[in-house]
Each structure stands twice: as C-alpha cells, then as structure tokens.
SERO-4910 file (N, C-alpha, C, O; in steps of 0.05 Angstrom, whole numbers):
BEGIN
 pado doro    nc1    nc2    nc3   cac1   cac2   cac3    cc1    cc2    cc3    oc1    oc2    oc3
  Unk    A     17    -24      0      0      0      0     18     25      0     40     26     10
  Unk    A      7     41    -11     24     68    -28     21     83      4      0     83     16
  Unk    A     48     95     15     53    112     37     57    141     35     79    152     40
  Unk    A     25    159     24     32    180     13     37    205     31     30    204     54
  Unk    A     47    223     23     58    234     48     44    263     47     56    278     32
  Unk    A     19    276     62      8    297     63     24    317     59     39    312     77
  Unk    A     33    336     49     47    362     59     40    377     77     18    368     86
  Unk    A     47    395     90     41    416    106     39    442     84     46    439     61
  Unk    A     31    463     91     31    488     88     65    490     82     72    488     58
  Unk    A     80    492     99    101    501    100    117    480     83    135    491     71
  Unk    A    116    464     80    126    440     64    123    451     40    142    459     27
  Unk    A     93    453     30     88    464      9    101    497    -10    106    502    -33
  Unk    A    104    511     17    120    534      4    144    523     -6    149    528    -29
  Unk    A    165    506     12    191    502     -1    184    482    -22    195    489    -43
  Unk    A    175    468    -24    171    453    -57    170    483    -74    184    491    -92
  Unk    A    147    495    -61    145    516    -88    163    524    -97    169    525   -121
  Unk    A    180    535    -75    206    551    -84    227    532    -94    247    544    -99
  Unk    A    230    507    -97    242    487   -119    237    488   -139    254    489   -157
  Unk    A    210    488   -142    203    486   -161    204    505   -188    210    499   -211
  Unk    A    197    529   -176    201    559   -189    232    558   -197    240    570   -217
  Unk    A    248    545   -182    278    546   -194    285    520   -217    301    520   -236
  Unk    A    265    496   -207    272    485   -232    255    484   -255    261    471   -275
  Unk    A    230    499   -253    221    515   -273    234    528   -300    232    523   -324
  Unk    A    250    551   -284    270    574   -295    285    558   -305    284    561   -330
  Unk    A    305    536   -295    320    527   -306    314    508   -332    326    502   -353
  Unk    A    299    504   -325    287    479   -357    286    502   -374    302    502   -393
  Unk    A    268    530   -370    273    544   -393    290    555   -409    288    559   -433
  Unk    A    316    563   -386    337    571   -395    357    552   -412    371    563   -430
  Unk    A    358    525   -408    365    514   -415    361    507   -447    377    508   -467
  Unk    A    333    499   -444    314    500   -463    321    517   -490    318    513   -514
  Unk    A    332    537   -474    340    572   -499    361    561   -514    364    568   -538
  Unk    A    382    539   -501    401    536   -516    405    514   -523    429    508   -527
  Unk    A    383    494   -529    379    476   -547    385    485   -577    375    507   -584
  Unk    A    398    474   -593    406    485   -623    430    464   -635    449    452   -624
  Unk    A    424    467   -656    442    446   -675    473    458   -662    476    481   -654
  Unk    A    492    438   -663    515    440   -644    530    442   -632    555    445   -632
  Unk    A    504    440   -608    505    436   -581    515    412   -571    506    390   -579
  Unk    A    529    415   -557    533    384   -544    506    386   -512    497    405   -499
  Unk    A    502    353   -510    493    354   -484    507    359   -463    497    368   -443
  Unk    A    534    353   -465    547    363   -434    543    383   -439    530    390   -419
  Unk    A    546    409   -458    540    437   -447    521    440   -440    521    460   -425
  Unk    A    496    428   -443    476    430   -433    470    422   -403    450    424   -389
  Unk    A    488    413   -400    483    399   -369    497    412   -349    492    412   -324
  Unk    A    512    420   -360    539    438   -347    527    473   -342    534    488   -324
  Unk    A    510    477   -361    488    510   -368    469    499   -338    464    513   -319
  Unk    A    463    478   -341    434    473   -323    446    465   -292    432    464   -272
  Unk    A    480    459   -293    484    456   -265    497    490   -256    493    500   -234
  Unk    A    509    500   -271    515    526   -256    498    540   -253    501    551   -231
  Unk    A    472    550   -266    444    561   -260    431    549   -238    418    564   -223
  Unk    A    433    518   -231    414    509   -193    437    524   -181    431    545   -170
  Unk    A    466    515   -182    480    530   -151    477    556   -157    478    568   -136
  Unk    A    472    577   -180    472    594   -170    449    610   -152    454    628   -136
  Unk    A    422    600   -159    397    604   -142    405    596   -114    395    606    -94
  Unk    A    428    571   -112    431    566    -78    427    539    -69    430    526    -49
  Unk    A    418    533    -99    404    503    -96    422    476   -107    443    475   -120
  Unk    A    406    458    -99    429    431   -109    408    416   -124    385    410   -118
  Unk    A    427    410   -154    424    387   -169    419    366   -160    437    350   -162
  Unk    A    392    356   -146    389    329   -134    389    299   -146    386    278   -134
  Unk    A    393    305   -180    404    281   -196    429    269   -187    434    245   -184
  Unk    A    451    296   -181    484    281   -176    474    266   -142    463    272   -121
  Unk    A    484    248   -154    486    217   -134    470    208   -125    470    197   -103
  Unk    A    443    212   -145    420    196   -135    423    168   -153    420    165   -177
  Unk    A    432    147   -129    436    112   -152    460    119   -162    459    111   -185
  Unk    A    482    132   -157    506    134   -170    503    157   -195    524    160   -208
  Unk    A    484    170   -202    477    179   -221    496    204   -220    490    216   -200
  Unk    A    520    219   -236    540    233   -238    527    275   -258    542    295   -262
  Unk    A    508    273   -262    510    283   -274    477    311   -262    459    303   -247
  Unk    A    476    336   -272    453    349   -260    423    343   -280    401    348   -272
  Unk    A    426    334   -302    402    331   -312    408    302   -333    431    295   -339
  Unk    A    389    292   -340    377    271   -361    379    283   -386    380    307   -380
  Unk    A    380    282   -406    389    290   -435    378    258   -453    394    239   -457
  Unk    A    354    257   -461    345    238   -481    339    246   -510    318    258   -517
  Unk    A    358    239   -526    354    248   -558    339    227   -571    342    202   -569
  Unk    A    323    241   -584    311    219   -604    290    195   -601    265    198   -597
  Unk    A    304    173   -604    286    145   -587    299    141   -564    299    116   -560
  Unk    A    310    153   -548    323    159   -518    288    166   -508    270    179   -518
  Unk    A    290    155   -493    252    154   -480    266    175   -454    262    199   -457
  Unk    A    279    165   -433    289    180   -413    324    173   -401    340    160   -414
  Unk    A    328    185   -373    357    182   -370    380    178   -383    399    164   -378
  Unk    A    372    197   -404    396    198   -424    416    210   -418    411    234   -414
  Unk    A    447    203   -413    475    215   -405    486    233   -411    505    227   -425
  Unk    A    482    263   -408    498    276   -422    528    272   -436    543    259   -421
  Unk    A    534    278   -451    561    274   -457    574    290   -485    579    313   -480
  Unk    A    580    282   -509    602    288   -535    581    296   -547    579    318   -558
  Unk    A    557    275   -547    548    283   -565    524    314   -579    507    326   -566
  Unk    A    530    319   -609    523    344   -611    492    334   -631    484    318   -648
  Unk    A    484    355   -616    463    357   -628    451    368   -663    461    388   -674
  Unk    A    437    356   -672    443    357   -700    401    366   -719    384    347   -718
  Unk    A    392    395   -734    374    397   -739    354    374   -738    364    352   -746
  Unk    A    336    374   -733    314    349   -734    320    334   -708    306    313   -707
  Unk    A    328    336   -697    336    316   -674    309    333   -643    305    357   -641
  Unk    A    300    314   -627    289    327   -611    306    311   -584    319    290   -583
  Unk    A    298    328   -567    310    330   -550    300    331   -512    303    350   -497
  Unk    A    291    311   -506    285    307   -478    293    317   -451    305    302   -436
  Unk    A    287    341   -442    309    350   -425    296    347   -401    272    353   -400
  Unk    A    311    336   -372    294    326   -351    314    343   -327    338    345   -332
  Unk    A    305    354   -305    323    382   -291    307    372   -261    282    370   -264
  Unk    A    315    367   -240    318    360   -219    325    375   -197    348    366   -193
  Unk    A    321    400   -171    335    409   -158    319    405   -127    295    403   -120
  Unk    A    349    404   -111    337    407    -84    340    437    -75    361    448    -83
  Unk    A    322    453    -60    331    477    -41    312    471    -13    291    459    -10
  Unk    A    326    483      2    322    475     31    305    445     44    288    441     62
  Unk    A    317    430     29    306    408     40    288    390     20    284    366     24
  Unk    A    277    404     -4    253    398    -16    258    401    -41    274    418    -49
  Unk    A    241    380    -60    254    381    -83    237    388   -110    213    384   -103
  Unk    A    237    395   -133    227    406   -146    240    390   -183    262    391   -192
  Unk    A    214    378   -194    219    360   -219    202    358   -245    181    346   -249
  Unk    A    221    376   -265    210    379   -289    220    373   -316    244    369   -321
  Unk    A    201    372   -336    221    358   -357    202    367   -384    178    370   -380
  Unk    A    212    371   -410    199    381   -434    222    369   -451    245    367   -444
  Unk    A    208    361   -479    225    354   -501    222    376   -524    202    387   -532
  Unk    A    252    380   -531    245    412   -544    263    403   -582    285    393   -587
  Unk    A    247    409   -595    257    405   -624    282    425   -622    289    443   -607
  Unk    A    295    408   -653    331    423   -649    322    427   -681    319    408   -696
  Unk    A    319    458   -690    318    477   -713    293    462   -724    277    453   -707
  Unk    A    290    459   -748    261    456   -763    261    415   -758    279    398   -757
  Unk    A    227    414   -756    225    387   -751    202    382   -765    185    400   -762
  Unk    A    193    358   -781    170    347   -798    146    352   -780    144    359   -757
  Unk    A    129    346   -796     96    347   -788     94    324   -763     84    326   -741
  Unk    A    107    305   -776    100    278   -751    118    280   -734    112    270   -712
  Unk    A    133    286   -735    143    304   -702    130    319   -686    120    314   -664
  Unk    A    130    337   -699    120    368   -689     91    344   -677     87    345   -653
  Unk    A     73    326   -692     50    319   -684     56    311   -646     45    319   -626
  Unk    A     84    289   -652     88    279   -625     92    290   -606     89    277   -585
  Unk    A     99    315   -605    109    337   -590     83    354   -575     83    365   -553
  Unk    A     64    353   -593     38    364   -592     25    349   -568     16    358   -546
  Unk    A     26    314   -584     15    296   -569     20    296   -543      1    292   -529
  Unk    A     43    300   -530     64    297   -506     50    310   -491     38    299   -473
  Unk    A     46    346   -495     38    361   -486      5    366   -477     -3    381   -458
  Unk    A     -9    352   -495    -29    348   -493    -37    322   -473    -58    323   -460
  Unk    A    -19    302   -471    -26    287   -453    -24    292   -420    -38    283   -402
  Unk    A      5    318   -419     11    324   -395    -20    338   -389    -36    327   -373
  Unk    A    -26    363   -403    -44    375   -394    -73    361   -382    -85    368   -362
  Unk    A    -81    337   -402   -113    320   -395    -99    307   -370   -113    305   -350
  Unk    A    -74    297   -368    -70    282   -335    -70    302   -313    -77    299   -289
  Unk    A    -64    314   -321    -60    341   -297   -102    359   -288   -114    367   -268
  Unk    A   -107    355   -313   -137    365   -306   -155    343   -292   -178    347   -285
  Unk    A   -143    320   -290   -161    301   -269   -149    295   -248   -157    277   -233
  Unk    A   -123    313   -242   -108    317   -220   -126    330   -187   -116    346   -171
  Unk    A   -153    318   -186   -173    338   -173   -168    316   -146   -163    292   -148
  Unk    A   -170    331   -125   -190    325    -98   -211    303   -101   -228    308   -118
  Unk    A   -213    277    -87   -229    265    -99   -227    245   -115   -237    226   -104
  Unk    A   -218    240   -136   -209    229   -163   -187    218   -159   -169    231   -148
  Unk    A   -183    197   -165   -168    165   -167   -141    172   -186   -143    188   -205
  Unk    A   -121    162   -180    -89    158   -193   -106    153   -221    -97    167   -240
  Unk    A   -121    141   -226   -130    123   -252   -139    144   -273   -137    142   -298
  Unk    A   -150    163   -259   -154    180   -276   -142    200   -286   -154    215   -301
  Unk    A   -114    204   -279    -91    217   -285    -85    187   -301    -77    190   -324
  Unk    A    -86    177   -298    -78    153   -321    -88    145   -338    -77    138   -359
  Unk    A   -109    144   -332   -122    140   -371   -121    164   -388   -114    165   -412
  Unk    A   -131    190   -366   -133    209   -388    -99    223   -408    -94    238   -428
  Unk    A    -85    210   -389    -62    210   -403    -66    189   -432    -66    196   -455
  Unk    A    -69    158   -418    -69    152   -446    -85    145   -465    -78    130   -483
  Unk    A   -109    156   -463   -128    171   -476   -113    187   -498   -110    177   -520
  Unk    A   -108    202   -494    -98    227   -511    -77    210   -533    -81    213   -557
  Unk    A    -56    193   -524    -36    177   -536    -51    159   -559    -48    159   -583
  Unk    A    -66    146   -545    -84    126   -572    -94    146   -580    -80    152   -599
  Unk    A   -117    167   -578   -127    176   -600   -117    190   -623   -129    200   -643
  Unk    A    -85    186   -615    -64    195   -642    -51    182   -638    -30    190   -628
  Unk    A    -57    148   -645    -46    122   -651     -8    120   -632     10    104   -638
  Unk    A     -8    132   -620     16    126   -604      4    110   -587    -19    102   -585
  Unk    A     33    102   -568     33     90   -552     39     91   -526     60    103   -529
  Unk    A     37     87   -497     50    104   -473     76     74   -465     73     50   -470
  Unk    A     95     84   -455    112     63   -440    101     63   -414     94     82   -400
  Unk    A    101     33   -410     85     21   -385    111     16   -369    104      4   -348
  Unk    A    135     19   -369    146     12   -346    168     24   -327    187     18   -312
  Unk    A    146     53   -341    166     77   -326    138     96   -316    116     99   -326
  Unk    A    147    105   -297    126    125   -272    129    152   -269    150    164   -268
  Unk    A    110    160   -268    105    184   -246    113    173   -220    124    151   -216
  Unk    A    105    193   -203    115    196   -172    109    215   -157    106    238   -164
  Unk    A    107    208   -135    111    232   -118    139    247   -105    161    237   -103
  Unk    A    132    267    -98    151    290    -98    153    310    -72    137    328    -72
  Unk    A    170    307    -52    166    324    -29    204    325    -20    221    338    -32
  Unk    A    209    308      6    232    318     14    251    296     -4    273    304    -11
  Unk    A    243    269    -10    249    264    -36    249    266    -55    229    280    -60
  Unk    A    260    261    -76    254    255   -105    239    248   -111    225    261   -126
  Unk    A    232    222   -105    215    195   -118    213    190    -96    231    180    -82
  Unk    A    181    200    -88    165    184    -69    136    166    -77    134    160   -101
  Unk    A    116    157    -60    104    155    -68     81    164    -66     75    172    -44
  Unk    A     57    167    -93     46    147   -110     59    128   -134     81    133   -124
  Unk    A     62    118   -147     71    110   -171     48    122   -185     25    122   -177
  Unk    A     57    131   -204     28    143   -232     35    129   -261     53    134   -276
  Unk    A     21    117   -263     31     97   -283     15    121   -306      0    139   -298
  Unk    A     23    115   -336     10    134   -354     -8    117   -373    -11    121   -397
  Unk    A    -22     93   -355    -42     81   -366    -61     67   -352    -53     60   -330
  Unk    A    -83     62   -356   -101     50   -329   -130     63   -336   -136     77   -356
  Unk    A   -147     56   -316   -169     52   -313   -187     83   -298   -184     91   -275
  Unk    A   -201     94   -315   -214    116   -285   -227    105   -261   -240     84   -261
  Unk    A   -223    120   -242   -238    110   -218   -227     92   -200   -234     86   -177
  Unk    A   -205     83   -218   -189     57   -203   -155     83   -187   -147    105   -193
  Unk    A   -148     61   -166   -121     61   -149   -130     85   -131   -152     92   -124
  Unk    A   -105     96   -125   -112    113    -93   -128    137   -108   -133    145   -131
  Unk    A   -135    143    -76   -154    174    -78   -137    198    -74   -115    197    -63
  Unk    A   -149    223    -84   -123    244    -86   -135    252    -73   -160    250    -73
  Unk    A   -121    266    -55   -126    291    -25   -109    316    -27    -85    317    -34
  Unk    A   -121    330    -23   -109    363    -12    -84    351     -3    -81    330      9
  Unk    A    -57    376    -14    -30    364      5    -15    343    -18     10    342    -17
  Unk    A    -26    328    -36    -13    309    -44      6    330    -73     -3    350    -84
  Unk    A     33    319    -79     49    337    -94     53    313   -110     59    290   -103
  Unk    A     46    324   -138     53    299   -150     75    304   -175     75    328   -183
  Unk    A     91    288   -188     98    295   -212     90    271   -241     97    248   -248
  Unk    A     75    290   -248     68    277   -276     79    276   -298     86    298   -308
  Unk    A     85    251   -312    111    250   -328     97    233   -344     94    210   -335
  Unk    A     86    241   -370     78    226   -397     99    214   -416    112    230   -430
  Unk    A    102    191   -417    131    186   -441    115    165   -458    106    143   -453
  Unk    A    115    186   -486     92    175   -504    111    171   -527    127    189   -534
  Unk    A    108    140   -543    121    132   -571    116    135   -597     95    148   -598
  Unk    A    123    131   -614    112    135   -642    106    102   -650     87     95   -663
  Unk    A    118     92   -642    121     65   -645    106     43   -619     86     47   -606
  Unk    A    121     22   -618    111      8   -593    107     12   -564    105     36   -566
  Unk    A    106      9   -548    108     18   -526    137      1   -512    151     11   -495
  Unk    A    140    -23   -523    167    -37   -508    189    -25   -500    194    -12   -521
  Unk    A    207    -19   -483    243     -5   -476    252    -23   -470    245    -45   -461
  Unk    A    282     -7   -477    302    -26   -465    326    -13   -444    324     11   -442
  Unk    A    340    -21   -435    351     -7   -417    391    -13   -433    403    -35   -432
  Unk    A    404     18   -449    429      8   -450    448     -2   -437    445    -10   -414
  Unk    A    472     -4   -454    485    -19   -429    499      2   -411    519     -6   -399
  Unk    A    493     27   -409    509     47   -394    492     43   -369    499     57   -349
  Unk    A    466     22   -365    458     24   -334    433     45   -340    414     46   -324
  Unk    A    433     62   -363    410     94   -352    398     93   -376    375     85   -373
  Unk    A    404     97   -399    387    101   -424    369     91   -430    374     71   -444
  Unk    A    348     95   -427    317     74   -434    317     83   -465    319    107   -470
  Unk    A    316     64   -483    307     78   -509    282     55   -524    278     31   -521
  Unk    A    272     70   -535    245     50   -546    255     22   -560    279     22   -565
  Unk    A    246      9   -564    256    -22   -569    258    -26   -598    275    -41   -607
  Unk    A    236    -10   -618    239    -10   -638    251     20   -655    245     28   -677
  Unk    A    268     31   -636    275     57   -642    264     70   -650    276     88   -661
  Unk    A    240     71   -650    222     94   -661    218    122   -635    218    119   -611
  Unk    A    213    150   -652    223    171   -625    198    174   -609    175    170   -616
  Unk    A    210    183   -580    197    187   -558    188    213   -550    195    231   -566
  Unk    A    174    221   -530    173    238   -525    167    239   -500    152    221   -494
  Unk    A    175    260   -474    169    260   -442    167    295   -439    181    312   -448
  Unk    A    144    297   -423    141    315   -410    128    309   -379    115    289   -372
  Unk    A    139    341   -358    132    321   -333    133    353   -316    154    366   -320
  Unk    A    113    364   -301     99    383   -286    103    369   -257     95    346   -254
  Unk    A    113    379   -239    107    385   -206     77    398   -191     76    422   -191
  Unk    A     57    384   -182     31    395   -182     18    388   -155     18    365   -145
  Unk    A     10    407   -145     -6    395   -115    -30    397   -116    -43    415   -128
  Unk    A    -40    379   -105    -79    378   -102    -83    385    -78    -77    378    -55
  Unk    A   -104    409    -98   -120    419    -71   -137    421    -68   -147    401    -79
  Unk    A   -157    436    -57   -187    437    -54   -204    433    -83   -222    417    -90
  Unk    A   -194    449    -92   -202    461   -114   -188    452   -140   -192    428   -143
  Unk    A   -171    465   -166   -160    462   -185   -137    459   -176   -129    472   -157
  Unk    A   -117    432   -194    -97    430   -184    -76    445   -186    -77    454   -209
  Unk    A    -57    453   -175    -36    482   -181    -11    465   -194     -2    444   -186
  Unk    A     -1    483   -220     22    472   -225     36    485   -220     34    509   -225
  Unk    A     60    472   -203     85    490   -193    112    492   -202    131    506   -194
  Unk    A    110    474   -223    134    482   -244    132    497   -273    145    494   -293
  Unk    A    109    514   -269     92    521   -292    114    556   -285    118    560   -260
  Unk    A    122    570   -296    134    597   -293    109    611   -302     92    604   -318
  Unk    A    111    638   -285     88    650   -275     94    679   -291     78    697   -289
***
C-alpha cells in the first residue's frame, strides 16, 4: 500500500520555491537547445544556473547517477547521459532538470525540437503536451491515480501512439521519488484517492512506435525497443481543494 505523504503548508511553500527554480531552469536551458550543441553543455548551463539560485542538483548521486540533468535524444525515451554528443537539426531533445533547495525538491522535464522538424514530429510533441495537460486536469481532490492515467493515455491512442508502461510518475516532497507510482495508463476511478497536500509529478513518455524499452548498457538510457522517437514531459503539481496548481509552470 502506497505511503503517501500529506504536505504541510510550509512544506508546500519550499517545494514551491524548488520548483520555481527548476522551472526557470528547464527554460533557460531550453534557450540553448540548437544544432551543435553538445549535451554536456547543456548539463553543465543547467548545473551552474541550480547552484547559483543556492540550490542543489538532486540528480548528482541519486543511484550513482553523476550528472545534473537527463538529456534523451531521439528514441532515448528517458535518462539519457549527457556527454560528446552534438546535437544535430531534426533531432528532438528530452530535457529532464531535478533540484533540491532547503530540504525539498522540485521535478520537471519538456522535449524541445533542435531547428526545423517534420509534421510527424512536431504531431508527437503536440501529443506529449497534450497528454501532460488532460492528466493534470483530473489531477482533482477526490479522483483516483486512474484518472490521471487513462486520461493520459487517452490522448496517446487517439493519435495512434503509444504510452511506455514501465516507467512512472511519482511523488515529490523531501524526496525525489516518493510515493504514489502514476503509471501513464489504467483505468478511471481505479487506485488511490487524491487529497489536498498530495504533490505529484506527472511524467507522460509517449512513442511513435511500440510501447516496449530497453535499458542500454550504460545502466541509464531507456530507449524505445523498436527505435522509433519518444517523447516526455513532466509538471510538479499539488492537489487541492479546488484546481490543481502547477508549480513548475513559470508564472
């Protein structure tokens, strides 16, 4: 049974203020997506921007993990390694940004096209975004994990994609990865009930192709099984009374 962890008021402000920083930073980052770029600069742009807000990169040494953000190109679904490689027109680009400040942590992620990209891209990109938004609008008080899960993949089938089943959402407070698990497929009405207090992060990783991954042999790279490209996006969001607030949304 899922051990979800209420927030407080005050809990909730410092998420916020994580969040607002790893907000900023996905965007900035984001600016300097462009044909050749390498990902380590990109990773290296996105770790001097958290310390300079004050904050810490809560990717370095989570599971041995060396690095401040995820970098997935292409059919890279997620935890892609920054490193050599440069980025090249048509190529899209998964960028996933992680920070702790005072205790609390804050987790966001967008896939951003590199210079001009085809129709059936641009469609997948669409799709991505569109799925974050319908999971996030049943993100209510009331209303079941399930329904942040279908209506995610809802949106995926009705533009013949597919969602990967064996990667999660989560919850999000003085950890990283807490829980709920939010799977981005399922049933409405079904799994836990959402309450006021609960912080969730919703993370859609939708295929062009099958839904199967595989895991490289570097230990981190999930990439689709039939290489066909991916796409992830993923919002920090608390339920409350009322509409759910997104807190990695820049204001």
């Amino acid at each position: 049974m899922a051990q979800v962890i209420i927030k407080t008021a005050e809990e909730i402000e410092r998420i916020k203020r994580a969040c607002e920083i790893v907000a900023w930073v996905l965007q900035k980052v984001g600016e300097e997506i462009r044909e050749g770029v390498s990902t380590e600069y990109l990773d290296k742009k996105a770790e001097d921007l958290i310390r300079g807000k004050g904050a810490d990169p809560v990717f370095i040494g989570y599971r041995g993990y060396r690095h401040a953000t995820c970098i997935s190109v292409n059919e890279e679904i997620v935890h892609g390694i920054p490193g050599k490689k440069i980025l090249k027109g048509g190529d899209i680009v998964g960028l996933d940004v992680g920070v702790k400040m005072a205790g609390y942590c804050g987790d966001t992620a967008a896939t951003f096209p590199v210079g001009r990209i085809g129709k059936k891209v641009a469609k997948l990109l669409k799709t991505g975004k569109a799925a974050l938004k319908a999971g996030i609008k049943q993100a209510r008080a009331g209303n079941h994990l399930g329904d942040i899960s279908a209506a995610i993949e809802r949106v995926a089938k009705d533009n013949n994609y597919s969602v990967v089943r064996e990667l999660y959402g989560h919850g999000i407070g003085k950890e990283l990865h807490e829980d709920p698990l939010i799977p981005n497929f399922g049933q409405p009405g079904e799994g836990l009930k959402l309450k006021p207090g609960m912080v969730l992060a919703i993370e859609p990783m939708i295929n062009i192709g099958g839904w199967k991954i595989k895991t490289l042999e570097d230990g981190w790279t999930v990439v689709t099984s039939d290489r066909s490209l991916s796409c992830h996006f993923e919002h920090t969001i608390l339920i409350t009374e009322t509409e759910p607030e997104i807190l990695t949304q820049l204001r």
